[in-house]
SEDOZA-436976 format. One line per field, with one value per residue (C-alpha): residue number from 1; residue in three letters; x, y, z. Coordinates in steps of 0.001 Angstrom, whole numbers, plus 500000, padded with zeros to 6 digits. Layout:
k <- NUM; ...
r <- Ala; ...
xx <- X; ...
yy <- Y; ...
zz <- Z; ...
This chain:
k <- 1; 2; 3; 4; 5; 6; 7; 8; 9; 10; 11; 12; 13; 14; 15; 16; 17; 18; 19; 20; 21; 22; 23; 24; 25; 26; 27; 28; 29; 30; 31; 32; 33; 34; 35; 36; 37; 38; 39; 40; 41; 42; 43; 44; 45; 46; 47; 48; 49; 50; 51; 52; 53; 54; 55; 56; 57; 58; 59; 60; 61; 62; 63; 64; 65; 66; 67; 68; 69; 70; 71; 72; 73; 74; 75; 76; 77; 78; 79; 80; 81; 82; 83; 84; 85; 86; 87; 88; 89; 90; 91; 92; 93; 94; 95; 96; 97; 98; 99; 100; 101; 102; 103; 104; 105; 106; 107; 108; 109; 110; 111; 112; 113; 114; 115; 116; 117; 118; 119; 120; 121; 122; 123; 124; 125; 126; 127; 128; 129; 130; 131
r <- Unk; Unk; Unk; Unk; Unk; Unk; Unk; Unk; Unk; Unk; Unk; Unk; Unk; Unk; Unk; Unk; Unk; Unk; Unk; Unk; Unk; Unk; Unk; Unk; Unk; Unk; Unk; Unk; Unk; Unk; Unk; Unk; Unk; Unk; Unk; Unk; Unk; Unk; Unk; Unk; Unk; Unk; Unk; Unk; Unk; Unk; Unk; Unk; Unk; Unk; Unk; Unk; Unk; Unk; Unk; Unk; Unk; Unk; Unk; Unk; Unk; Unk; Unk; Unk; Unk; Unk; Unk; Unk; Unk; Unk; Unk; Unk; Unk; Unk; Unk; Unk; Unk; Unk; Unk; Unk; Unk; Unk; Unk; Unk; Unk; Unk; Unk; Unk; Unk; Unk; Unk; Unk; Unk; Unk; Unk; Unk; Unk; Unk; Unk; Unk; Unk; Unk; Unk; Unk; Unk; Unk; Unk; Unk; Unk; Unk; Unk; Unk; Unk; Unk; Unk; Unk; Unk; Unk; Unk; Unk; Unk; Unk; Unk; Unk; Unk; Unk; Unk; Unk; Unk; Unk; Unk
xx <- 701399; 701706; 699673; 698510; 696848; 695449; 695421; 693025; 691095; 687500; 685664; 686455; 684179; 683823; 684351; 687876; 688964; 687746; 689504; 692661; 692948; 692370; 695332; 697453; 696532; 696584; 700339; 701087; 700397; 701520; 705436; 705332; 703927; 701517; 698390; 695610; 693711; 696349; 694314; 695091; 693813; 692944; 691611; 691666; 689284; 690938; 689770; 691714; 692801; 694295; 696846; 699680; 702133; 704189; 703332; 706445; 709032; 711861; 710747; 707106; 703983; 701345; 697670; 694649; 694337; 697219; 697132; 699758; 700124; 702077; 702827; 704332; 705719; 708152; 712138; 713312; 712525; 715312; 715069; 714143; 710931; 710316; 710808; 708618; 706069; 705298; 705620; 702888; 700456; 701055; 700190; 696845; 696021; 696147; 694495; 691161; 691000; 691599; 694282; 697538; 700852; 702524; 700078; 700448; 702937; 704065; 706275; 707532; 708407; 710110; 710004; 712206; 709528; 707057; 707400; 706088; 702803; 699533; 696402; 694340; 693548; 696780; 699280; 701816; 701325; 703348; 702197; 702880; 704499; 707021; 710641
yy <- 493947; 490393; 487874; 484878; 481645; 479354; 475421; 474019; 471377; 471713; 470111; 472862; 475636; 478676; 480917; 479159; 479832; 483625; 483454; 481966; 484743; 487544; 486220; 485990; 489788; 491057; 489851; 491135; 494753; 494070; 492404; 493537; 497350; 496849; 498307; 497779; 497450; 495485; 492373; 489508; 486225; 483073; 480312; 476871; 474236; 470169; 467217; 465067; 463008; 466605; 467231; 465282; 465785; 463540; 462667; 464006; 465846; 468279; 466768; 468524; 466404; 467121; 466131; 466382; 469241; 470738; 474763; 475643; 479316; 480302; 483812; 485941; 489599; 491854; 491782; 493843; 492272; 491312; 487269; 488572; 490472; 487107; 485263; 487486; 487013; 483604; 483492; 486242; 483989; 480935; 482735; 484559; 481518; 479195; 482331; 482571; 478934; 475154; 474824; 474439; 475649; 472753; 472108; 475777; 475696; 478725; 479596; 483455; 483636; 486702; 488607; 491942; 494220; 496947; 495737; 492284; 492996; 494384; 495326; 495816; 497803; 495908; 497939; 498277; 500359; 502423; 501763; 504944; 502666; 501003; 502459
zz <- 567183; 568312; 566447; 568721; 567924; 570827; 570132; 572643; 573190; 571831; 574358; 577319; 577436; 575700; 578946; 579833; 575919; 576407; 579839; 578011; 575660; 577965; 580141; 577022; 575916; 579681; 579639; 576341; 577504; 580833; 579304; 576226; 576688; 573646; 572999; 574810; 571178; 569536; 570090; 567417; 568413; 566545; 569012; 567068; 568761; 568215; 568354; 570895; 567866; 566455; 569802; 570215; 573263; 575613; 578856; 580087; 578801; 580484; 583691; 583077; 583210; 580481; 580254; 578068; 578963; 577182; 575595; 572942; 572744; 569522; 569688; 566353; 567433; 566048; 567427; 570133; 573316; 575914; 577179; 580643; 578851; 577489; 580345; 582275; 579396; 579903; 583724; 583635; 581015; 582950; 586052; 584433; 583034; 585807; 588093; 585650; 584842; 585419; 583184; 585202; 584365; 583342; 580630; 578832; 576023; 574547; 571644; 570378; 567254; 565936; 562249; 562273; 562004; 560458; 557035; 558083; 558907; 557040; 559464; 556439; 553151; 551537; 553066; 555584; 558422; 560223; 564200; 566852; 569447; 567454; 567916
């Protein structure tokens, strides 16, 4: 039940921002074991004027070309899960488009759960692969 929104730069083309968000889901089920239909993704197109980075930072060189991947999910998964979860982006990113790793930032945040979330008709549902 991950909810992701893409910040991107609106000038790159509509098949890399598919391609982005197909890596992103492709992970998800691959490091996350979700649902292959559990497919929540907001892609928000900037303005370079709207992005704002450092050249550098951490040793890690950023362009223009810079993707921030913010990433809400539910609790439960162990740092290496994680860990694995954005090597496998990065990698399925980079592999379906010109963005390179060092310009993909993502961040996870984490809410504690089923009662957090409504996927319609104002109510909160109870999903099968939740433990």
């Amino acid at each position: 039940m991950p909810f992701v929104r893409i910040s991107l730069p609106k000038r790159l083309p509509q098949e890399t921002k598919d391609r982005i968000s197909v890596a992103i889901h492709t992970a998800l089920i691959r490091e996350f074991a979700i649902p292959e239909d559990d497919y929540f993704h907001v892609i928000e197109e900037l303005e370079p004027t709207q992005i704002k980075y450092p050249k550098s930072y951490l040793g890690i060189e950023h362009s223009d070309a810079i993707v921030y991947i913010q990433i809400i999910a539910g609790q439960g998964r162990t740092a290496l899960q994680k860990k694995n979860l954005y090597a496998t982006i990065a990698e399925l990113i980079t592999a379906a488009t010109v963005i390179t790793k060092n310009n993909i930032i993502i961040v996870l945040l984490e809410n504690n759960g089923r009662e957090n979330w409504s996927f319609g008709n104002g109510e909160i549902q109870e999903p099968k692969h939740l433990k």
